[in-house]
Each structure stands twice: as structure tokens, then as C-alpha cells.
C-alpha positions in Angstrom: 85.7 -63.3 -80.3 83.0 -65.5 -78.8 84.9 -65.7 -75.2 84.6 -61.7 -75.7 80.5 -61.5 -76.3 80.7 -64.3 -73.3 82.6 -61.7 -71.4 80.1 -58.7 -72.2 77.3 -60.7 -71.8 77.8 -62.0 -68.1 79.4 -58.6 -67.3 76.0 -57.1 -68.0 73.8 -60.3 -66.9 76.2 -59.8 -63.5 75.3 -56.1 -63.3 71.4 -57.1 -63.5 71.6 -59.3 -61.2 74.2 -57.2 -58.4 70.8 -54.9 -59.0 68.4 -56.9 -58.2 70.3 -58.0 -55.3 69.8 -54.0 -53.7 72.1 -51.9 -52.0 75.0 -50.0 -53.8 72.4 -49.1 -57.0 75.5 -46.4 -58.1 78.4 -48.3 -57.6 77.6 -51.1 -59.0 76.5 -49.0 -62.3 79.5 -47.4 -62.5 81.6 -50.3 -61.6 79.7 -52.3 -64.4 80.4 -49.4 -67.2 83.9 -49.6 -66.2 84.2 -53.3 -66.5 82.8 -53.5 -69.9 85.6 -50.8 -70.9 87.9 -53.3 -70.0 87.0 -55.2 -72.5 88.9 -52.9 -75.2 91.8 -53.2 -73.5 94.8 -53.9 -76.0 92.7 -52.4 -78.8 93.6 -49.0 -80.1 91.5 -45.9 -80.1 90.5 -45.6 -83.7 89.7 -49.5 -83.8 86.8 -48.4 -81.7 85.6 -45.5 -83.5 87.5 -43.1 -81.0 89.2 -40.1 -81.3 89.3 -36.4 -82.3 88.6 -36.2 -85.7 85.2 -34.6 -87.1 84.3 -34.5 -82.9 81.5 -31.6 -83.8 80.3 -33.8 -86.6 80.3 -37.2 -84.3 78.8 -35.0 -81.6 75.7 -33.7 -83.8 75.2 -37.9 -84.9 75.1 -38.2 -81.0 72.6 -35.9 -80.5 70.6 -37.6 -83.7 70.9 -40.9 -82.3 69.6 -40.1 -79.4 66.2 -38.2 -80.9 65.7 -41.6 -82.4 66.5 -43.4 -79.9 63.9 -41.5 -77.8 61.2 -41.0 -80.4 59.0 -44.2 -79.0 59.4 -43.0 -75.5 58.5 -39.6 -76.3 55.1 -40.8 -78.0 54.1 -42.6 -74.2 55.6 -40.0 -72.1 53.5 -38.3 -69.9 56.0 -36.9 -67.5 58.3 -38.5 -65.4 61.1 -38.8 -62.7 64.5 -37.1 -63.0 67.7 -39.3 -61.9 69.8 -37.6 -59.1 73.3 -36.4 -60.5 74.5 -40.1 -58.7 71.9 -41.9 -60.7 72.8 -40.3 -64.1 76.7 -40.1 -63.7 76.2 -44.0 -63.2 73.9 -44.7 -66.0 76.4 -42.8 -68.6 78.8 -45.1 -67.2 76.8 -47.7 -67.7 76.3 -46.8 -71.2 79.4 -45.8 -72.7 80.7 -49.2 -70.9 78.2 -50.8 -73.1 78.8 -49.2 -76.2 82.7 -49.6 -76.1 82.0 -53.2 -75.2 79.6 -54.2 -77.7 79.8 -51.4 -80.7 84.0 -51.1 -79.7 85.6 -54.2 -78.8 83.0 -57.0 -80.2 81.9 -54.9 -83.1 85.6 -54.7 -84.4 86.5 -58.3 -83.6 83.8 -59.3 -85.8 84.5 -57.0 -88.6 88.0 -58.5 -88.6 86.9 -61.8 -88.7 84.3 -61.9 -90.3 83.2 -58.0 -92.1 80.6 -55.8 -90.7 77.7 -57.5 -92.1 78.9 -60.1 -89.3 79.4 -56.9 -86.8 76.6 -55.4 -86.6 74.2 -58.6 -86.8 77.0 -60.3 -84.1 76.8 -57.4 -81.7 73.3 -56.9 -82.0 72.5 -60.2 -81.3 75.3 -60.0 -78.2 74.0 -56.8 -77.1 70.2 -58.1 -76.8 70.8 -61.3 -75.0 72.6 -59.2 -72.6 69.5 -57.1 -72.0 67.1 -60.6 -71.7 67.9 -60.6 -67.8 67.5 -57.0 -67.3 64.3 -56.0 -69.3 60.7 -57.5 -69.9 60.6 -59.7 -72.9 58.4 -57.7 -74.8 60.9 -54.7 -74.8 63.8 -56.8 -76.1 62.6 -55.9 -80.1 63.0 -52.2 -78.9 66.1 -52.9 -77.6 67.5 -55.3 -81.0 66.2 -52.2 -83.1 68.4 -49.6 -80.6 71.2 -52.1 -81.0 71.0 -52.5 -85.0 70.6 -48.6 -85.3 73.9 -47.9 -83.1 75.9 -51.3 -85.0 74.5 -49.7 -88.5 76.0 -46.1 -87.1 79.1 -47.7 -85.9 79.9 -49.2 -89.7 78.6 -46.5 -91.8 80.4 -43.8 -90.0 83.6 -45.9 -88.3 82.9 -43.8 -85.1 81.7 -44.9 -81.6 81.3 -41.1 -80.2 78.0 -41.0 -81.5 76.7 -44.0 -80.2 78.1 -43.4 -76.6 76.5 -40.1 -76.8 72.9 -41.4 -78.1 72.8 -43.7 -75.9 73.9 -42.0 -73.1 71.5 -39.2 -73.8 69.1 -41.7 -74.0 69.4 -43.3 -71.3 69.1 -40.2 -69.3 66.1 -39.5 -70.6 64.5 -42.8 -70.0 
């Protein structure tokens, strides 16, 4: 379990710094979403709050999510840039990546071990460290809060379509 939030973490600390580095922006999005998938591998779908059941109900929790997700944003926001169809493919790959890493794979690691108080506080804390290299400091309480609101989601409702969806649709928006 710790060699997994290890994993996520230098996936996404790699991803920053691939960034930062230039070229490829797009591929190396979309090659970092896919790596975090990876690290369900061996898990089952419903372990990680996937599947087919109640997907209008998960869908709408998406879409809810995502409004609060956005809610501080949209308070600021005073216009902005739209990502080219490139840009936003990669940044939903980048996202659902994240989410099946961090709110699948570590989320239900920890709940076996250890219950889903453990989870969501576990992942949470995972899921912000992994953000330190890529965002200011000051935004990393926005980013705990985003990350407690998707873990609480993930336990309350057992489903990780609506946290993919939030924060894809988020993420889009930003």
C-alpha cells in the first residue's frame, strides 16, 4: 500500500516535471493518465467504484461534483482560454488517471487495510503531496479540500464514476 501511494506520487511528481521540461505537453498528459491506470492493474472493476450499475445516478454525482469543484473558480473568473480538443482529451486522461490511482487503487488498499476513515484521509494526503510539485503552495488547501470531497464521494457512494467525471469536468473548465 505505501509502495503504491510511492508509485502515484512520482508518477504524477514525474508528469510535472516531463512538463516543465517542454515539448510533447499532450503526450506526456496522456501518457501520465495512462500510467496512473496502471496502477489498478490486478484489481477488479467494482473494487474501484466501476461499473454499470446506477450509471445515470453516478453520472448526475459527476456533474454535482464538478459544480462544486468549480464553485471557487467561478467566483474569480472573468473569462478565460479554451483548451484545444488535444489539450482537453489529455487533461481527462490526466484526470481519470488520477482518480483511478488515488480514489481506485490507493483508496481501496486502504479501506482493506485499514477502513475508509484511513482511505479517504490516506489518499487525500497521497493525492496532495502529489500536487506540491505541480501547483503554488498556497493552492494545495484547495486542492486537499478537492481531494477529501472526491475520497468522502468515493466512500459514501462506493463509485469512482463520479469522481472521474467531476474532476474531469473540472479540470476542463479550469
Amino acid at each position: 500500500m505505501a509502495g503504491l501511494a510511492v508509485l502515484a506520487v512520482g508518477l504524477e511528481w514525474s508528469r510535472a516535471f516531463a512538463l516543465r521540461a517542454g515539448g510533447q505537453q499532450t503526450a506526456t498528459l496522456i501518457v501520465g493518465g495512462a500510467a496512473l491506470c496502471l496502477l489498478a492493474a490486478g484489481r477488479q472493476p467494482a473494487e474501484l467504484g466501476l461499473g454499470w450499475s446506477r450509471l445515470g445516478e453516478r453520472l448526475l454525482g459527476g456533474a454535482a461534483l464538478a459544480a462544486v469543484l468549480l464553485l471557487p473558480a467561478a467566483v474569480r473568473w472573468g473569462g478565460g482560454p479554451v483548451l484545444s480538443p488535444e489539450l482537453g482529451m489529455a487533461a481527462v486522461a490526466v484526470s481519470a488517471g488520477e482518480e483511478v490511482a488515488f480514489r481506485g487503487a490507493l483508496f481501496a488498499a486502504m479501506d482493506d487495510a485499514y477502513g475508509p476513515t484511513a482511505a479517504i484521509a490516506g489518499s487525500t494526503a497521497a493525492w496532495t503531496v502529489a500536487h506540491a510539485v505541480s501547483h503554488p503552495a498556497a493552492f494545495l488547501p484547495a486542492v486537499a479540500g478537492a481531494g477529501l470531497l472526491l475520497a468522502a464521494w468515493r466512500w459514501a457512494t462506493r463509485d469512482l464514476v463520479g469522481p472521474i467525471l467531476g474532476h474531469s469536468l473540472a479540470d476542463l473548465a479550469l
